[in-house]
C-alpha positions, -999 to 999 in steps of 0.1 A, spaced: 66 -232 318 68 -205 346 94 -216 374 105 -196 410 136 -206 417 152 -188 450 189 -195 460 210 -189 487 251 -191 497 250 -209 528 287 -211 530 312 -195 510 332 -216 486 367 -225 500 384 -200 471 399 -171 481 377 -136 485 385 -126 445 377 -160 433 345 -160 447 335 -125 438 344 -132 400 325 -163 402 298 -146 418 299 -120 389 299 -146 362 266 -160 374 246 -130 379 261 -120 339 244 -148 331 215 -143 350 212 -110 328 218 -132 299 192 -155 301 171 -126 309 181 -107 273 168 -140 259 138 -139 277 142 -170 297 145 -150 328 110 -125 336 126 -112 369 153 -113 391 168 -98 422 190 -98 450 177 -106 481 185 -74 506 205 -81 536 212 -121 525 233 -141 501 210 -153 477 181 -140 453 155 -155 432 145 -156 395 112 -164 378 123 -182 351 106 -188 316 115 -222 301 105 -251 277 108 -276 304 122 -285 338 149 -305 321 161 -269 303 157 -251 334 176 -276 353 205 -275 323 205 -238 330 211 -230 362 229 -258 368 253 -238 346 256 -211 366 292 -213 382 276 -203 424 254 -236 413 274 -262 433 276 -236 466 238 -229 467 206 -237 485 183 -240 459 142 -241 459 126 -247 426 83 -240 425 64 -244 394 42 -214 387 12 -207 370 5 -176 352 -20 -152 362 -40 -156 330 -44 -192 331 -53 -188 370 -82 -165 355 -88 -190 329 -95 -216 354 -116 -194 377 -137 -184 345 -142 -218 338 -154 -230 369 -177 -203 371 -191 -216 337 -199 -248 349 -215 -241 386 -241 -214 361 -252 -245 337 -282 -255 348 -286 -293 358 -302 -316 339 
C-alpha cells in the first residue's frame, strides 16, 4: 500500500538547540533506513520550512502507523497521511473502463 505522508515542526520541542538537532538527525537516519529497506520510495525536505514528506511503501496502515510513529520528531509534528494509488493500477482502471463503454449492449 502506497502512502503520502507530509510533516511539519510547528513548534520546536522544549529541549535545548543540540537536543533537538540530534533528534532531528535520528529521524531523518531512519528515514534513510526505511528507505534502504524499501519501505520508503521518496523523500525530501521541504525548502524554506520545517517539515518534509515521504511516500511510503507498506503492508498496511497499521505498519505505517508503527513506523513513523517511531520516529523520535513524531510527538512534535503536524502530520497528513493520504493513501495513494499507483500509476499502473490508475491505468488499469482507465483500461478497464474503456473496456466496458466498447462492449456492445445487449
Amino acid at each position: 500500500m502506497l502512502f503520502l505522508v507530509t510533516s511539519e515542526l510547528k513548534q520546536l520541542p522544549p529541549f535545548p538547540p543540540q537536543q533537538v538537532k540530534e533528534i532531528m538527525a535520528e529521524g531523518w537516519e531512519k528515514v534513510i533506513g526505511y528507505q534502504k529497506q524499501g519501505k520508503i520510495l521518496a523523500q525530501g525536505m521541504f525548502a524554506g520550512r520545517k517539515g518534509g514528506c515521504v511516500i511510503w511503501d507498506v503492508e498496511s496502515v497499521e505498519e505505517l502507523h508503527t513506523l513513523i510513529s517511531q520516529s523520535p520528531i513524531f510527538p512534535f509534528l503536524e502530520t497528513e497521511t493520504t493513501p495513494l494509488v499507483s500509476i499502473e493500477r490508475a491505468l488499469e482502471s482507465v483500461k478497464s473502463a474503456q473496456e466496458k463503454e466498447q462492449t456492445p449492449k445487449e
